[in-house]
VOZATI-233634 format. One record per residue: residue in one letter; x, z, y of N, C-alpha, C in turn. Coordinates in nm, 4 decimals. Atoms other than C-alpha are relative to their C-alpha. Layout:
! VOZATI-233634
(pt A,(X,Z,Y),(X,Z,Y),(X,Z,Y)) ...
END
This chain:
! VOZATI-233634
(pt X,(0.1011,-0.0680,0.0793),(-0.5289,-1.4196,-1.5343),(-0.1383,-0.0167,0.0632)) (pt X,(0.1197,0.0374,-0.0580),(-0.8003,-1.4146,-1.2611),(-0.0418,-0.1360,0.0660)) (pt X,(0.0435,0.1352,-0.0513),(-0.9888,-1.7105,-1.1685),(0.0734,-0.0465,0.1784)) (pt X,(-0.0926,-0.0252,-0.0629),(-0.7973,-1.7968,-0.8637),(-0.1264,0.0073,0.1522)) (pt X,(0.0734,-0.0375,-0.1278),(-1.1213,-1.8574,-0.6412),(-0.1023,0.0934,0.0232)) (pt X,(0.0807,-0.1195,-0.0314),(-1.2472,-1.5003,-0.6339),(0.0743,0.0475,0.1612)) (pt X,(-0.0461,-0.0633,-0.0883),(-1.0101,-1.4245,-0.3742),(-0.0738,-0.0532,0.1467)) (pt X,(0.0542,0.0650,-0.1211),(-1.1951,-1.6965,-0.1252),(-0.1709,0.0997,-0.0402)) (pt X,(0.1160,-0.0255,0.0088),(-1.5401,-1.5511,-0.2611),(0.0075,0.1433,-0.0007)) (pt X,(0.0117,-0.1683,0.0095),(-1.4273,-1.1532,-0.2160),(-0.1006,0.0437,0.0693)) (pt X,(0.0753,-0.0650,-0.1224),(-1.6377,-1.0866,0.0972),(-0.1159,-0.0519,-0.0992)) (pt X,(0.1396,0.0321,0.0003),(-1.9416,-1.2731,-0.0492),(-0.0532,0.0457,-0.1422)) (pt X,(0.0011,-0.0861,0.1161),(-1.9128,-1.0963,-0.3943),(-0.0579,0.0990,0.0417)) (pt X,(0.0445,-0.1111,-0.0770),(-1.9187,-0.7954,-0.2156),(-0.1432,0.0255,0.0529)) (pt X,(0.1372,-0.0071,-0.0369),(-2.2201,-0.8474,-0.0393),(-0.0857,-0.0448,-0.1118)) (pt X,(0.0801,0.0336,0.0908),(-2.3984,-0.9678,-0.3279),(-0.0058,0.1698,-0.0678)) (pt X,(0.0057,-0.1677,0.0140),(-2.3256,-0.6286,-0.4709),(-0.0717,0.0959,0.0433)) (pt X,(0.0953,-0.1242,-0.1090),(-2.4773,-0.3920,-0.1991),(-0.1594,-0.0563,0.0272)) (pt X,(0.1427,0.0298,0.0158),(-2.7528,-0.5695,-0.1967),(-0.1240,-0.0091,-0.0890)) (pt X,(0.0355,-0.0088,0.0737),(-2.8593,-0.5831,-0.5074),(-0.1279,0.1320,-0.0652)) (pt X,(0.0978,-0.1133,0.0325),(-3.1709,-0.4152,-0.6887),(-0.0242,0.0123,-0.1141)) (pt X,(-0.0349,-0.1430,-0.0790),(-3.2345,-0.1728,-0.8081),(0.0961,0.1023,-0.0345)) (pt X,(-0.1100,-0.0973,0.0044),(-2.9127,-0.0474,-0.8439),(0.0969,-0.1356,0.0280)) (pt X,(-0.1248,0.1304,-0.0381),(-2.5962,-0.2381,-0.7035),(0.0788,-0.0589,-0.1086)) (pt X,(-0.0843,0.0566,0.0590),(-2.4338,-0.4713,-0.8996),(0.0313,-0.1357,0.0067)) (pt X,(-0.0452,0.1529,0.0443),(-2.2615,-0.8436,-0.9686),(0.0450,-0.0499,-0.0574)) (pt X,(0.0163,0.0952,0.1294),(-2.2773,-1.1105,-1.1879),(0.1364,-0.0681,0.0490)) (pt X,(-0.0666,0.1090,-0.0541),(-1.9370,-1.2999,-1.1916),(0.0546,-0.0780,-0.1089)) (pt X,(-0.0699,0.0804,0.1142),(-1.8844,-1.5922,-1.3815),(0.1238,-0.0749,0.0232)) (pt X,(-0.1323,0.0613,0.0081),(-1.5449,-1.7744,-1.4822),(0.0814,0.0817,0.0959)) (pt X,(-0.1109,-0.1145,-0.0490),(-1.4172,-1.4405,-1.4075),(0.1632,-0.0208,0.0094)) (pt X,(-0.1138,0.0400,0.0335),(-1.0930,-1.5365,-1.6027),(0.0072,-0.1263,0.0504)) (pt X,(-0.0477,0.1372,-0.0352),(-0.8998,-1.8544,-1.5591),(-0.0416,-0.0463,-0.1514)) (pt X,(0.0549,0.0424,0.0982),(-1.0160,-2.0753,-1.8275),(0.1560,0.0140,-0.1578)) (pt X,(-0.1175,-0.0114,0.0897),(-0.6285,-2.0791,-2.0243),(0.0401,0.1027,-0.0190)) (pt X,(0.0105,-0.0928,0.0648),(-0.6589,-1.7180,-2.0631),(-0.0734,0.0297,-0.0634)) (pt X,(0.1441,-0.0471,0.0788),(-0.9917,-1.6856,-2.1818),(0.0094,-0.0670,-0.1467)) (pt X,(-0.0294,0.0376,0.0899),(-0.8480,-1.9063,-2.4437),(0.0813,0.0803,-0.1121)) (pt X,(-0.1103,-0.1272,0.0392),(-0.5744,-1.6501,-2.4998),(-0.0940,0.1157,-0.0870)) (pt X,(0.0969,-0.1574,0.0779),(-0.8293,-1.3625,-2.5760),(-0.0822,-0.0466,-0.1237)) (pt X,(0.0667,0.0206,0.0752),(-1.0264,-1.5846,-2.7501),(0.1117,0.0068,-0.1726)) (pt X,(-0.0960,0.0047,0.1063),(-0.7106,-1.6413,-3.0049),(0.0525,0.0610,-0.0361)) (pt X,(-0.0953,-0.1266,0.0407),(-0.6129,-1.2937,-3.0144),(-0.1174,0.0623,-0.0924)) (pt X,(0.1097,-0.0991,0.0755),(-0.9518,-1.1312,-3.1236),(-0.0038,-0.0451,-0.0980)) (pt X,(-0.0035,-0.0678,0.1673),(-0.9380,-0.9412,-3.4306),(-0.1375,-0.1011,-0.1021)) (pt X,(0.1058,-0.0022,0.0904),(-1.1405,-1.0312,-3.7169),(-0.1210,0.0876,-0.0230)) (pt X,(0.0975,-0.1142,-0.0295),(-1.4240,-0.8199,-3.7903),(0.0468,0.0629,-0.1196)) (pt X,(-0.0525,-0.1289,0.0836),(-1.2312,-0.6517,-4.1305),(0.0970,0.0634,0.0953)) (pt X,(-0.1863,-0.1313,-0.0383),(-0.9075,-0.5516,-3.9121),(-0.0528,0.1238,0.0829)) (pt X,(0.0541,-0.0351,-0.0100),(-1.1602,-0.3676,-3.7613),(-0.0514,0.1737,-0.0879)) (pt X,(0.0737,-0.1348,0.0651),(-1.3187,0.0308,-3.8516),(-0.1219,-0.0996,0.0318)) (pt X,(0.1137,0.0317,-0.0137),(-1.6533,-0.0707,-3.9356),(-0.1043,0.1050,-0.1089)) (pt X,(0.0292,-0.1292,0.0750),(-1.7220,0.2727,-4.1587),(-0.0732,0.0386,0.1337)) (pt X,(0.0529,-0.1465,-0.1022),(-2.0267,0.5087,-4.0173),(-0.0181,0.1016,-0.0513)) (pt X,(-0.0563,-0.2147,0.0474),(-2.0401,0.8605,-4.0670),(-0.1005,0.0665,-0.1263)) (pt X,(0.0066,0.0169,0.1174),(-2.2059,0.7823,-4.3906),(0.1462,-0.0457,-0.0925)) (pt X,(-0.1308,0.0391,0.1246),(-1.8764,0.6347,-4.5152),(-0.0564,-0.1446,-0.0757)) (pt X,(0.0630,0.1356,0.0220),(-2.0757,0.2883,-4.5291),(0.0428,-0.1076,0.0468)) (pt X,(-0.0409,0.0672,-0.1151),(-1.9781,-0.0137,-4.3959),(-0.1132,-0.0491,0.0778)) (pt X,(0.0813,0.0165,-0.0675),(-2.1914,-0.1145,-4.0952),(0.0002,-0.1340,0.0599)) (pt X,(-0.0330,0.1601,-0.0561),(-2.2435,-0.4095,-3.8671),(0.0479,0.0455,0.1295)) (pt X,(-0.0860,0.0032,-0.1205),(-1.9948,-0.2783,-3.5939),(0.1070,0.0471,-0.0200)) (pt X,(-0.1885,-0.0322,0.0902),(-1.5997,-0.2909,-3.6545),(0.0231,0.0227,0.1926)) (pt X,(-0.0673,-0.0783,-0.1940),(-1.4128,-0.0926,-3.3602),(0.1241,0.0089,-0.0144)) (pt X,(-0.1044,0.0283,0.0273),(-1.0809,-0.1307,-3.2910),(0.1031,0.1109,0.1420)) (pt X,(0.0107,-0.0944,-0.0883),(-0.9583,0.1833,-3.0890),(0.1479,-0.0161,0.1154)) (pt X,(-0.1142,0.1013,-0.0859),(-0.5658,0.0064,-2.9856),(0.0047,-0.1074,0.0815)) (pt X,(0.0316,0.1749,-0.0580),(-0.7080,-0.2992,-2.7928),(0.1422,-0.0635,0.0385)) (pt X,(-0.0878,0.0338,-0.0601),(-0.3594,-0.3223,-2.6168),(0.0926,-0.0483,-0.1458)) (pt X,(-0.0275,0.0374,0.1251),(-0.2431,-0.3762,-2.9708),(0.0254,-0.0913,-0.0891)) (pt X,(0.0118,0.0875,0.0699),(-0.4116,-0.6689,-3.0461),(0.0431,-0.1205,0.0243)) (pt X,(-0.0940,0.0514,-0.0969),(-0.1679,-0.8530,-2.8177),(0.0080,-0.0024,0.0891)) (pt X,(-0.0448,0.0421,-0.1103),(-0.0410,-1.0277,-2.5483),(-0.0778,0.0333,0.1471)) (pt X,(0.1048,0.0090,-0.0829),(-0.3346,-1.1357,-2.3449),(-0.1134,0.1349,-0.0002)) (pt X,(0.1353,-0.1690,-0.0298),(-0.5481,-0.7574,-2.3964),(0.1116,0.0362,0.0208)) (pt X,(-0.1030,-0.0905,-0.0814),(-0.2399,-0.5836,-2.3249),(0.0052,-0.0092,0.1805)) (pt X,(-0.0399,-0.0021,-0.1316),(-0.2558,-0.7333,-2.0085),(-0.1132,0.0887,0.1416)) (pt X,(0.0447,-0.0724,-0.0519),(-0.5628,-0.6078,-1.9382),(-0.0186,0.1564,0.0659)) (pt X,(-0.0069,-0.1412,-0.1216),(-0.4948,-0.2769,-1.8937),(0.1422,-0.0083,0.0365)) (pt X,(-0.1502,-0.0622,-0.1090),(-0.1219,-0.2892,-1.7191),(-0.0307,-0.0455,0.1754)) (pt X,(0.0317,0.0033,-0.1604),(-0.0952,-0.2797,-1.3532),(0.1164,-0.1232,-0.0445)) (pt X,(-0.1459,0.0989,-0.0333),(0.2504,-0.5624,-1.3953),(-0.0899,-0.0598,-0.0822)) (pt X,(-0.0292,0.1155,0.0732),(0.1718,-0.8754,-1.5733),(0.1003,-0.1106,0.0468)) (pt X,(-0.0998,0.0957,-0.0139),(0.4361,-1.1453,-1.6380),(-0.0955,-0.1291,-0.0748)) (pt X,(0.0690,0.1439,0.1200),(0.2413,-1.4805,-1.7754),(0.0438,-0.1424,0.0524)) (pt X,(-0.0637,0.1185,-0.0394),(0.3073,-1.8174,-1.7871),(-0.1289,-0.1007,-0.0969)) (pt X,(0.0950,0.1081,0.1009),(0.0253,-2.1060,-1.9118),(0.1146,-0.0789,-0.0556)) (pt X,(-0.0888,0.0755,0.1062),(0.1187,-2.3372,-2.1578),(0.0294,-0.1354,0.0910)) (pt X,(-0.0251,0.1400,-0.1188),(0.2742,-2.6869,-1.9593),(0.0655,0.0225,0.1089)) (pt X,(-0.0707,0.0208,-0.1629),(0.3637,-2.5175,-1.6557),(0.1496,0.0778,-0.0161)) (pt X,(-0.1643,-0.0266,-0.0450),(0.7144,-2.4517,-1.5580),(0.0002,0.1801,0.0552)) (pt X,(0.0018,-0.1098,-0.0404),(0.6254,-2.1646,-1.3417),(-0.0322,0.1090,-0.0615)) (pt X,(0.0206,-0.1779,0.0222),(0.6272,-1.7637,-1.3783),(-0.0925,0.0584,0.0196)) (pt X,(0.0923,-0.0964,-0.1303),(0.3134,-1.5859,-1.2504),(0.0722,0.1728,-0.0224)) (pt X,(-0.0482,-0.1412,-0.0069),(0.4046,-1.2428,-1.1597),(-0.0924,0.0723,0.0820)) (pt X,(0.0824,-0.0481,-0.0026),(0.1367,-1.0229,-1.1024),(-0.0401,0.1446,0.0112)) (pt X,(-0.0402,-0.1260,0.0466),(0.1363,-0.6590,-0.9730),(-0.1297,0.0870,0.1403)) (pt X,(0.0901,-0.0496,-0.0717),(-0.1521,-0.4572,-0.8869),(0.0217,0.1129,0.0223)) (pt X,(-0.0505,-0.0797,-0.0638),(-0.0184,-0.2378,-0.6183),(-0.1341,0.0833,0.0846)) (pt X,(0.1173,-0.0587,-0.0902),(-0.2855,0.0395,-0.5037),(-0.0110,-0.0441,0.1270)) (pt X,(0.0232,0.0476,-0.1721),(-0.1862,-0.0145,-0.1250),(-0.0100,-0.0969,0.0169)) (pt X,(0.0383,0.1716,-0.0608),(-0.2771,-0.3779,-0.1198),(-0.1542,-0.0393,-0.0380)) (pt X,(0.1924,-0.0019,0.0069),(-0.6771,-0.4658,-0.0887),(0.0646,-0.1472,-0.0897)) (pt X,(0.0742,0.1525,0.1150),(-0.6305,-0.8041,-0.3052),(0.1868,-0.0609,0.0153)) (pt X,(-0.1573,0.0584,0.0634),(-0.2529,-0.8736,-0.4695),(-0.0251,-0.1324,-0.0079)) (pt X,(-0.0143,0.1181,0.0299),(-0.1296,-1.1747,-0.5016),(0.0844,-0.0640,-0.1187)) (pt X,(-0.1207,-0.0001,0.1267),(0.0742,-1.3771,-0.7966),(0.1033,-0.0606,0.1301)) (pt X,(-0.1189,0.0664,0.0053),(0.4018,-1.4564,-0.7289),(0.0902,-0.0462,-0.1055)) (pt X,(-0.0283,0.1013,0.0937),(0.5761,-1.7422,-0.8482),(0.1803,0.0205,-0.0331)) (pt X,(-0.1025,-0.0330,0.0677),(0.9148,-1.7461,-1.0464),(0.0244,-0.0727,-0.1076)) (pt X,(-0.0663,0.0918,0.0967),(1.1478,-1.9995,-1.2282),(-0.0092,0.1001,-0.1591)) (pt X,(0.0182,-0.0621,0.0826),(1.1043,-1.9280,-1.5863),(0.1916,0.0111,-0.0588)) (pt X,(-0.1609,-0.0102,0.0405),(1.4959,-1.7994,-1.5867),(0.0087,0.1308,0.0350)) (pt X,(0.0147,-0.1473,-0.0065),(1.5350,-1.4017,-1.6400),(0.0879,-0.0049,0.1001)) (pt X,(-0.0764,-0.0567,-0.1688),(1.8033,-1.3822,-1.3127),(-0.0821,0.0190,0.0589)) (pt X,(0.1137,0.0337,-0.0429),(1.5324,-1.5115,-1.1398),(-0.0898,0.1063,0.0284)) (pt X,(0.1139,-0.1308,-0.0231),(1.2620,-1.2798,-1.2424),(0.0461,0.1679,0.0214)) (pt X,(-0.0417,-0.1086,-0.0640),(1.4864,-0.9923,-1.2077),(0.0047,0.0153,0.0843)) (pt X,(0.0092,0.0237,-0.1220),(1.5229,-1.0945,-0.8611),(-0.1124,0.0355,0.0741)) (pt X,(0.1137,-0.0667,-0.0545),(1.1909,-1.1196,-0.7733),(-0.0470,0.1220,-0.0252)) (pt X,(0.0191,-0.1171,0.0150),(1.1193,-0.7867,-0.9379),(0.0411,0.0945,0.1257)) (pt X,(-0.0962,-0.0330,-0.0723),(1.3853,-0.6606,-0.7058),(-0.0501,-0.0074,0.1249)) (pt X,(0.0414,-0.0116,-0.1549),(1.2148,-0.7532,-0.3858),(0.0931,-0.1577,0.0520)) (pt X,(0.0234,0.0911,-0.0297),(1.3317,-1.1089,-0.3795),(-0.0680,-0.1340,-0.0096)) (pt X,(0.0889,0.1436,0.0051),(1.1864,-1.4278,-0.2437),(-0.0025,-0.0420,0.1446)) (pt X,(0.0180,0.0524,-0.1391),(1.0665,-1.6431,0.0686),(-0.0229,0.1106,0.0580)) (pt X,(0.1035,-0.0706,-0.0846),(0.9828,-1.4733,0.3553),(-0.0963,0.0197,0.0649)) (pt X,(0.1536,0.0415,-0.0674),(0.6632,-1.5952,0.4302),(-0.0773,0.0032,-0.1477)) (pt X,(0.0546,-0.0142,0.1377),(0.5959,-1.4281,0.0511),(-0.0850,0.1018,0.0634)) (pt X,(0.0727,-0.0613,-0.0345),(0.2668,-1.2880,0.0980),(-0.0056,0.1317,-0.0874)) (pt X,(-0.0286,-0.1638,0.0322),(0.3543,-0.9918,-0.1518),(0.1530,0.0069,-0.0432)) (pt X,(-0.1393,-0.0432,0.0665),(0.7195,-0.8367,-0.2614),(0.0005,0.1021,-0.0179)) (pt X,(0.0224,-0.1272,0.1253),(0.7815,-0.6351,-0.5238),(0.1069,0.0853,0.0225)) (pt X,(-0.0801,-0.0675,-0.0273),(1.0116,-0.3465,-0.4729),(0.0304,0.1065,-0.0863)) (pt X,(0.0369,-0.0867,0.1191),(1.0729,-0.2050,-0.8416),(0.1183,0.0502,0.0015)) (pt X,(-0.0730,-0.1267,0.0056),(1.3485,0.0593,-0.9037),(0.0911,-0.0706,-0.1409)) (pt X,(-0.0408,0.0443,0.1087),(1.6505,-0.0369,-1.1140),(0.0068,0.0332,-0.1677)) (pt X,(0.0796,0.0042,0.1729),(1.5036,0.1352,-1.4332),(-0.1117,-0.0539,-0.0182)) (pt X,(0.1147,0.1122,0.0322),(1.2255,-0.0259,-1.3730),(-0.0261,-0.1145,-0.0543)) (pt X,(-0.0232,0.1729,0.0385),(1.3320,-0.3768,-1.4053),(0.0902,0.0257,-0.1049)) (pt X,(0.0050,0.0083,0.1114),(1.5101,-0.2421,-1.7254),(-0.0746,-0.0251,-0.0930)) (pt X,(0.0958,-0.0322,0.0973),(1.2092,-0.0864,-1.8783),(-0.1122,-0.1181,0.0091)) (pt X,(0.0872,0.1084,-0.0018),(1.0279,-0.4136,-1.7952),(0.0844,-0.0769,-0.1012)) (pt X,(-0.1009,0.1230,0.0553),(1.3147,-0.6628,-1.9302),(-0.0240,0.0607,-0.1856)) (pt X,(-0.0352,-0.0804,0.1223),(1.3434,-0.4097,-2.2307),(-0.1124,-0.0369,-0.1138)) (pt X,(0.1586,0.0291,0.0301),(0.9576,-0.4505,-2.3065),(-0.0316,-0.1779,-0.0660)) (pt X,(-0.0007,0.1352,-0.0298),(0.9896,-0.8334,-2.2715),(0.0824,-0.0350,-0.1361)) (pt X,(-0.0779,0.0139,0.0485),(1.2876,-0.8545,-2.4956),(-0.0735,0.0134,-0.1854)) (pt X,(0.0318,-0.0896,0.0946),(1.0729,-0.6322,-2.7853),(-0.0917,-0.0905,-0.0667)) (pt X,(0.1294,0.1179,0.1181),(0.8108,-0.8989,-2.8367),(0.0490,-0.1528,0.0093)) (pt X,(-0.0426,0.1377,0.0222),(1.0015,-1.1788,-2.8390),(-0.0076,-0.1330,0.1596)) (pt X,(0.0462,0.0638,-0.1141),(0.9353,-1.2959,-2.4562),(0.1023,-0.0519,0.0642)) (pt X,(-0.1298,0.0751,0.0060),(1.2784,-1.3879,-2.3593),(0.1253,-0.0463,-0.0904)) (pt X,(-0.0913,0.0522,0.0709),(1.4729,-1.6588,-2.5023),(0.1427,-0.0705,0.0517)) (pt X,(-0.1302,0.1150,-0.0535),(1.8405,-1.8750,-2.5255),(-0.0919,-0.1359,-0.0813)) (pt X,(0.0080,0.1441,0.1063),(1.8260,-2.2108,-2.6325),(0.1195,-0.0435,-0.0686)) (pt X,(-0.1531,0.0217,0.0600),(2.0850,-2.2904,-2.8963),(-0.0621,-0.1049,-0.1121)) (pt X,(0.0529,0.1217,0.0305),(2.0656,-2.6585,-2.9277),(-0.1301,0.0011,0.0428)) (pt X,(0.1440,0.0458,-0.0221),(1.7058,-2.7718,-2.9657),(-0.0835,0.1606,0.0119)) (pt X,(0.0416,-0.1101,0.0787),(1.6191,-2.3688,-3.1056),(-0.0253,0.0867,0.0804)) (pt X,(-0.0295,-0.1190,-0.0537),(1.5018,-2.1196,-2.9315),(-0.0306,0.1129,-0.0481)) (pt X,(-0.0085,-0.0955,0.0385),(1.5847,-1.8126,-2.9818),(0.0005,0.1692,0.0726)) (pt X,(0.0291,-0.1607,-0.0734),(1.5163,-1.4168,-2.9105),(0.1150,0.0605,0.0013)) (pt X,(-0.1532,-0.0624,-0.0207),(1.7418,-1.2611,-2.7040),(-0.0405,0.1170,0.0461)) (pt X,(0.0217,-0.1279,-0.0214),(1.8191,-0.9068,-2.6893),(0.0438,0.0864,0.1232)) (pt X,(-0.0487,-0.0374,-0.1437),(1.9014,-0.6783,-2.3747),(0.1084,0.0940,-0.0552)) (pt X,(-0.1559,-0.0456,-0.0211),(2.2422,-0.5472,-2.3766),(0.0408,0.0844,0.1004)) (pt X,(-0.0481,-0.0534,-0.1126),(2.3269,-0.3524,-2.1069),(0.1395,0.0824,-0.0388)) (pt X,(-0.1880,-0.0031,-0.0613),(2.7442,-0.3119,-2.0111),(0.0209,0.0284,0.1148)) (pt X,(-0.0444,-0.0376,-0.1177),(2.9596,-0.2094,-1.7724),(0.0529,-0.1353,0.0480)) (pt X,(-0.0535,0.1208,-0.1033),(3.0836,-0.5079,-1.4936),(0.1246,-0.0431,-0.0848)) (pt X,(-0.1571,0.0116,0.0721),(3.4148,-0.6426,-1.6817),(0.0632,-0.0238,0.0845)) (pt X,(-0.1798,-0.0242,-0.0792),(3.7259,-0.5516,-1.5711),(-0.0554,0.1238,0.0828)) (pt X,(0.0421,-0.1227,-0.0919),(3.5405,-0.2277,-1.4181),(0.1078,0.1266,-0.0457)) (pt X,(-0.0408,-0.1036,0.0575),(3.7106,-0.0001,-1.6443),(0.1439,-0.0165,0.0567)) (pt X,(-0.1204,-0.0076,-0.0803),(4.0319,-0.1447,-1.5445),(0.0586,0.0064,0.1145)) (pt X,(-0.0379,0.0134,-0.1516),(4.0152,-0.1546,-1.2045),(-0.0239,0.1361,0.0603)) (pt X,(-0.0155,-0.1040,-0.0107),(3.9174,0.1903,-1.2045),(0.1552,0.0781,-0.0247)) (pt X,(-0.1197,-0.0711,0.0963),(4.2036,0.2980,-1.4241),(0.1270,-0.0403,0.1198)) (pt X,(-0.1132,0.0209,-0.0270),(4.4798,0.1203,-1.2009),(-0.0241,-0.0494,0.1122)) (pt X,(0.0090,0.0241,-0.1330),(4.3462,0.1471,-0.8740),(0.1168,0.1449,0.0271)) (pt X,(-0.1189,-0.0833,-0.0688),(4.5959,0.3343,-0.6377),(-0.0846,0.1519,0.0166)) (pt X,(0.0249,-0.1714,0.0022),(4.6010,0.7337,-0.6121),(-0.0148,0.0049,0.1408)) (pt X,(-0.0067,-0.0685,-0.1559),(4.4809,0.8775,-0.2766),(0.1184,0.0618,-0.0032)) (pt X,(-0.0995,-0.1864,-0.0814),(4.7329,1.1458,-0.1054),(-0.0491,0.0776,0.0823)) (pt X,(0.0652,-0.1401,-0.0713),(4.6432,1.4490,-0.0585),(0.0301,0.0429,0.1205)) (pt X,(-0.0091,-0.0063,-0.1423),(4.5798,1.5144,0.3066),(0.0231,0.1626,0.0037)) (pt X,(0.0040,-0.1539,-0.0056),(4.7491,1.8539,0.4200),(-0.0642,0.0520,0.0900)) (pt X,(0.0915,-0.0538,-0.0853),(4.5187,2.0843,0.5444),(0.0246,0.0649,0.1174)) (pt X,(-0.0911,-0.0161,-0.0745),(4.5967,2.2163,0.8662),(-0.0042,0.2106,-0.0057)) (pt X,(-0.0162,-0.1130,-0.0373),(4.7296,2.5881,0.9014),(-0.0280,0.0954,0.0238)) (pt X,(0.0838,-0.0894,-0.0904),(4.5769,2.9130,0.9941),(0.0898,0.0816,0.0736)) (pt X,(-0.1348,-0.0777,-0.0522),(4.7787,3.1486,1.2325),(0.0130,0.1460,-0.0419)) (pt X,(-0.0098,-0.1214,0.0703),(4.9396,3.3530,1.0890),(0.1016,0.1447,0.0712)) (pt X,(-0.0145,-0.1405,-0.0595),(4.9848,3.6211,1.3449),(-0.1307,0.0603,0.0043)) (pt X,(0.1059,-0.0620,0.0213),(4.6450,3.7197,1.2937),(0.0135,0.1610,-0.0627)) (pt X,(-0.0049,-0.1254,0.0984),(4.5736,4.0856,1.1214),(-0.0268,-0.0668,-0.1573)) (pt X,(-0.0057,0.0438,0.1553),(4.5879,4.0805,0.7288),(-0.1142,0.0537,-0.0534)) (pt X,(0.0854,-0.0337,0.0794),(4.3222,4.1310,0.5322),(-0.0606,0.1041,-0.0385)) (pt X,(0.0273,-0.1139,0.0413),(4.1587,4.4366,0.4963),(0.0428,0.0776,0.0995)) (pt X,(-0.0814,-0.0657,-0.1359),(4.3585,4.5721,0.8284),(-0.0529,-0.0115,0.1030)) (pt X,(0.1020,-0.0163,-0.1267),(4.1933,4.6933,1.1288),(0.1300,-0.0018,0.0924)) (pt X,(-0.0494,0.0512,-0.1415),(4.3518,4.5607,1.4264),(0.0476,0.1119,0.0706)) (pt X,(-0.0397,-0.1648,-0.1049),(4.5841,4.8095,1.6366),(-0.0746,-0.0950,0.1401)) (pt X,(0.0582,0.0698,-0.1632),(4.4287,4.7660,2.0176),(0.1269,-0.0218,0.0651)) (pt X,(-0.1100,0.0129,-0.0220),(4.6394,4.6021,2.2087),(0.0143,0.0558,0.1205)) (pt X,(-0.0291,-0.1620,-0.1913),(4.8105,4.8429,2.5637),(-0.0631,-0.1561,0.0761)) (pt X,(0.0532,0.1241,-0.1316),(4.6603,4.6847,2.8705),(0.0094,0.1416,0.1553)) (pt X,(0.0062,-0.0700,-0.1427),(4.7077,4.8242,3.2265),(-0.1132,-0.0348,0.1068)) (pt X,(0.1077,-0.0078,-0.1101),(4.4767,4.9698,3.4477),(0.0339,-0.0063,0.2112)) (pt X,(-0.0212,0.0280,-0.1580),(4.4793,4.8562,3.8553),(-0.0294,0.1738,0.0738)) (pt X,(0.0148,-0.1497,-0.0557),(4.4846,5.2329,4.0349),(0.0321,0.0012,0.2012)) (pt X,(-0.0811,0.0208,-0.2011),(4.4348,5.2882,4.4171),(0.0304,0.1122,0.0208)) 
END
């Protein structure tokens, strides 16, 4: 999504910033990567799909569109902390997860094969992966689930591909291996003594002899 050489130009961004007059700010161009900016460009609305009524009940010359995440793919992504994207040509996954405790995330990369990206979700990869993701197994449902909803994972059957849905089952053969696994035995507990007093019964004292000179 982001241009990839902001991360070499962070420090000098920065300072451009604080320095600035008279009030801090910075200019950054080819913010995006150029094959998203394409993306947004091919998502934005028309100007009817648009409110363009003002509080005359007129139409005006500004249409507002108050769902942005709505208007697909590429604005959805803007506001989530996870993105999953993939340019058009390349093979690879980007995986993309802007984690508060990290000063400047990184993508990580990922065969475009859902094991795969469940995996990495999961917290795998190299170990000289400069970030890993450590998402929670509803997590990597409610991601897959999401994915599944707009058509983002497919089979191929034959040439065709096609949208596949998430399923979630129990392990097979779980049910049976439950069912006709062996019975513990009940371990007997051990004993209490039962010369003790009974319940509710105050203890006779027992005789004891006294030494007399």
């Amino acid at each position: 999504m982001l241009n990839p050489r902001l991360n070499d130009q962070a420090d000098e961004l920065a300072a451009r910033f604080r320095e600035r007059e008279p009030f801090r700010h910075v200019v950054i161009d080819d913010f995006f990567e150029p094959a998203y900016c394409v993306q947004l460009l091919a998502q934005f609305p028309a100007f009817e799909r648009g409110n363009a009524r003002n509080e005359n009940g007129g139409v005006g010359n500004k249409s507002t569109i108050e769902r942005i995440r709505g208007l697909g793919p590429a604005f959805s992504a803007l506001d989530n902390r996870l993105t999953i994207t993939s340019d058009q040509g390349e093979r690879a996954v980007k995986i993309f997860y802007r984690d508060p405790s990290i000063d400047r995330p990184k993508a990580i990369l990922s065969n475009p094969d859902i094991a795969e990206l469940i995996a990495r979700l999961a917290g795998a990869g190299p170990k000289d992966a400069p970030q890993k993701l450590d998402f929670s197994y509803g997590q990597i449902v409610s991601v897959v689930q999401a994915m599944t909803r707009t058509n983002q994972v497919v089979a191929m059957l034959g040439n065709t591909r096609v949208p596949t849905p998430l399923v979630i089952q129990s392990t097979p053969r779980l049910q049976s291996e439950i069912d006709t696994a062996p019975t513990i035995p009940e371990q007997s507990r051990p004993q209490g003594d039962t010369s003790g007093p009974e319940m509710g019964k105050i203890p006779e004292p027992e005789p004891h002899s006294e030494a007399r000179k």
